[in-house]
Structure formats: C-alpha cells, structure tokens
Wavefront OBJ file of the C-alpha trace (Angstrom):
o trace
v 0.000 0.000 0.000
v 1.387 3.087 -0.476
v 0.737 7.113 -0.410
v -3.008 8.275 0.289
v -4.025 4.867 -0.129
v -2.015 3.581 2.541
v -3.068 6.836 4.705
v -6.649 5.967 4.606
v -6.504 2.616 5.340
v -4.664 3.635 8.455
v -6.538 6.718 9.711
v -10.269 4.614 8.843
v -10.572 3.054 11.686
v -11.745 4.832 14.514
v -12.665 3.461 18.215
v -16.393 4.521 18.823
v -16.451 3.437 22.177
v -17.050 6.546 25.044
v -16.399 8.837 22.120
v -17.751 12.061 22.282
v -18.487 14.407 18.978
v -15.816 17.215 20.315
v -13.600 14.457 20.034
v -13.752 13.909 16.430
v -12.916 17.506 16.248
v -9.479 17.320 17.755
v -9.044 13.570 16.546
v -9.346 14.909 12.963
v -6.822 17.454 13.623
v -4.228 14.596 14.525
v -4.928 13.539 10.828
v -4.320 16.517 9.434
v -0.958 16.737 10.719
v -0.557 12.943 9.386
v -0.675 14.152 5.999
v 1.415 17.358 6.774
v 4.003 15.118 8.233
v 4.355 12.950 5.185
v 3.920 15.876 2.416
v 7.056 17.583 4.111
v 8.897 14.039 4.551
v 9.664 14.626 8.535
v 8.693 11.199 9.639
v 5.783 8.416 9.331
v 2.183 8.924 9.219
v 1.680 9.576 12.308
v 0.057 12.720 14.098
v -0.889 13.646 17.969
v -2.779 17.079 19.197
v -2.737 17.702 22.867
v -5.638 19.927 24.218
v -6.365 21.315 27.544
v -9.839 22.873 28.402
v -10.961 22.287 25.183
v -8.016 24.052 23.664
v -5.265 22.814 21.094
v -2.155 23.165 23.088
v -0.071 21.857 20.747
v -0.196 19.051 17.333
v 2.796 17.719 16.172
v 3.374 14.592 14.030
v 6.395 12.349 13.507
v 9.729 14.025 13.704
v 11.692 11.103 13.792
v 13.314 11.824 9.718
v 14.052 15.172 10.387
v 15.154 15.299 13.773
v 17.330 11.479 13.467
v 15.619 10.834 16.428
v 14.360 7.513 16.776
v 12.521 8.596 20.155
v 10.814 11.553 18.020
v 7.015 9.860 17.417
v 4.230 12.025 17.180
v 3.131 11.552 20.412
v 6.453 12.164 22.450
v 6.994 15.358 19.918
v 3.210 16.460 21.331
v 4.350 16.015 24.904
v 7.615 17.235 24.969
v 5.949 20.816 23.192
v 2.981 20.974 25.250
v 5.640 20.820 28.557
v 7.200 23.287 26.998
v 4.501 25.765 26.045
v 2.661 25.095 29.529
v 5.940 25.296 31.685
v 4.691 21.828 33.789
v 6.490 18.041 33.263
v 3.010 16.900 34.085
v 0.133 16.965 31.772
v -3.119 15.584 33.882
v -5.327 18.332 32.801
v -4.573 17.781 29.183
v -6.178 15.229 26.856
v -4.015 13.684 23.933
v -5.579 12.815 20.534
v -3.409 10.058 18.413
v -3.926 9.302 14.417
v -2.739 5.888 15.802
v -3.041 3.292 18.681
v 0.660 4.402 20.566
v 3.433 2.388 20.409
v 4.745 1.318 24.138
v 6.935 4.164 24.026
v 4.789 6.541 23.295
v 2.063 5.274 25.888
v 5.028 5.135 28.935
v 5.316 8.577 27.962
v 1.666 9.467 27.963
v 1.639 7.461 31.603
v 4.686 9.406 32.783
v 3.371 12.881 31.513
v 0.075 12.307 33.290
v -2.288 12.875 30.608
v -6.220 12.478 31.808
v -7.259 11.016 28.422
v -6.257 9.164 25.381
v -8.241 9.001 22.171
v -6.847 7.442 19.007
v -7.809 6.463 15.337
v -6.021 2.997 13.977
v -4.971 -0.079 15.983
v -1.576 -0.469 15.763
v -2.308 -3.491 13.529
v -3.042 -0.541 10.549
v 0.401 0.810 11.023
v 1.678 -2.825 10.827
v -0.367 -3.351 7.678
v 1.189 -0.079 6.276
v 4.496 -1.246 6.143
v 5.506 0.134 10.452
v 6.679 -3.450 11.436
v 5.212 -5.390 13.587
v 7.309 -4.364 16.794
v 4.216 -2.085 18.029
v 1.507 -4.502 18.412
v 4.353 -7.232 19.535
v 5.764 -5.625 22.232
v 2.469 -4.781 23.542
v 1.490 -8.646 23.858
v 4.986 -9.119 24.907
v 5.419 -11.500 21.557
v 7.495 -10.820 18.385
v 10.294 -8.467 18.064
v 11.447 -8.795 21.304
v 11.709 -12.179 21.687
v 13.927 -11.940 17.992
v 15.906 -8.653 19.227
v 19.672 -9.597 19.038
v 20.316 -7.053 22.065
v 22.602 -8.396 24.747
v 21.543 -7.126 28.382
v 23.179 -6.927 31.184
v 23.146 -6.182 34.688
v 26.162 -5.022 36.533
v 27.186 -5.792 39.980
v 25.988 -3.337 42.063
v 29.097 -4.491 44.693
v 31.535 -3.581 42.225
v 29.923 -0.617 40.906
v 29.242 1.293 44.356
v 25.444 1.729 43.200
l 1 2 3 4 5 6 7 8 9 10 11 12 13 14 15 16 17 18 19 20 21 22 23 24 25 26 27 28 29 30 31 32 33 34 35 36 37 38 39 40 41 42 43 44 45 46 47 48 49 50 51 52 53 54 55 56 57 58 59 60 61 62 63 64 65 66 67 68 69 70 71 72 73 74 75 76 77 78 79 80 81 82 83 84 85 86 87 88 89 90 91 92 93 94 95 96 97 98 99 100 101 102 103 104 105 106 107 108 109 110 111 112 113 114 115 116 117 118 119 120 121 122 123 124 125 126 127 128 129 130 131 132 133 134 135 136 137 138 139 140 141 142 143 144 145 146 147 148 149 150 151 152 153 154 155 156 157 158 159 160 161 162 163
C-alpha cells in the first residue's frame, strides 16, 4: 500500500467506544498533521494534538526523519511541546488525541506525563499493515520483536559498581 491509499486505510478506523463528537474535532486534527508530516517528509504517518480545556495546546506529528531521532514519534513530539509551552512536566489536565493506537513508548510517555485522556484512530495493527513493522503490536502482547531482538543485556554488579 502506499501514499493516500495507505493513509486511509490507516486513519479509517476509529474506536467509537465513550467517544464524544468534540472528540472527532481534535481527533481529525491529529490527521491533518498525518498528511502534513508525510507531504514535508519529517517522519511516518503519524500525528498527535494535545488539548487542555478544550483548547489545542499543541499538534505535532512524527519528527523522527528530520530530527534522526528515533525517540521523536508524534506523540512524544506532542508532549515534549505541550511541557514546553505550559511550563509543567506533568500533563493531567490535558487530553491527547493520536492518528494511531501508541506504540509502548509513546504510551510510557503518555503514563509518565500524566495525561487524563487518550483518544486514538487505527490499531496499531493498521500501522503494521502499512508497512511500520510489527514491533508495536508485539511488544504490547509481549510476543514478536522482542523475543527476535539480538540485544545483549546486562546487569552489573551493584558491589563492584558502588550503586
């Protein structure tokens, strides 16, 4: 699948489930910074708008081309803006709207930033089906990637390292 195609296959899907009509407001606003992301090439089709008091703080999408920042998904880029504009580390009076289900990154940084509310348009099986690998939806069932990951972990000694 590829270009607007591939878009609309993974923005069609859309959780209707304690949905309210303002949120299809700010939810459509994550997809329009979906297709702004890709037009300028700064990263995947991804998009994320955080509001507070029913106000766009700030909508981002993925930065993670033109930043070389693996860490730079929609979502983190939303948080890491909306700390910024609103001068706080913690976001619980803010709501975040995704294009996508978040990867576990992105949702340990939605825990640790407090947000009240998530809404979001694909599963993270449409991003798989778009060409995003599978890691997202694997390493949220614990299954997949990580179990094929050729990472080497270790734990040091805490004796020997004074920790």
């Amino acid at each position: 699948m590829e270009g607007a195609n591939a878009l609309t296959f993974m923005l069609s899907w859309v959780s209707h489930t304690d949905v309210q009509d303002r949120d299809y407001k700010f939810l459509r606003k994550a997809v329009e910074e979906v297709y702004e992301g890709v037009e300028c090439g700064d990263g995947g089709p991804f998009g994320a708008v955080v509001v507070q008091n029913d106000q766009v703080v700030v909508s981002c999408h993925s930065m993670v081309l033109k930043n070389t920042d693996p860490t730079a998904h929609a979502e983190v880029t939303a948080i890491r803006e909306a700390c910024k504009k609103l001068k706080q580390t913690e976001l619980s009076d803010c709501e975040m709207y995704a294009s996508c289900e978040p990867c576990p990154m992105c949702f340990g940084a939605i825990h640790l930033s407090r947000i009240k509310r998530l809404v979001y348009g694909a599963k993270a099986e449409a991003a798989i089906a778009v060409g995003f690998g599978d890691f997202s939806a694997d390493a949220s069932r614990g299954t997949g990637f990580y179990q094929k990951a050729q990472l080497d972990i270790k734990r040091a000694d805490s004796c020997r390292t004074g920790l």
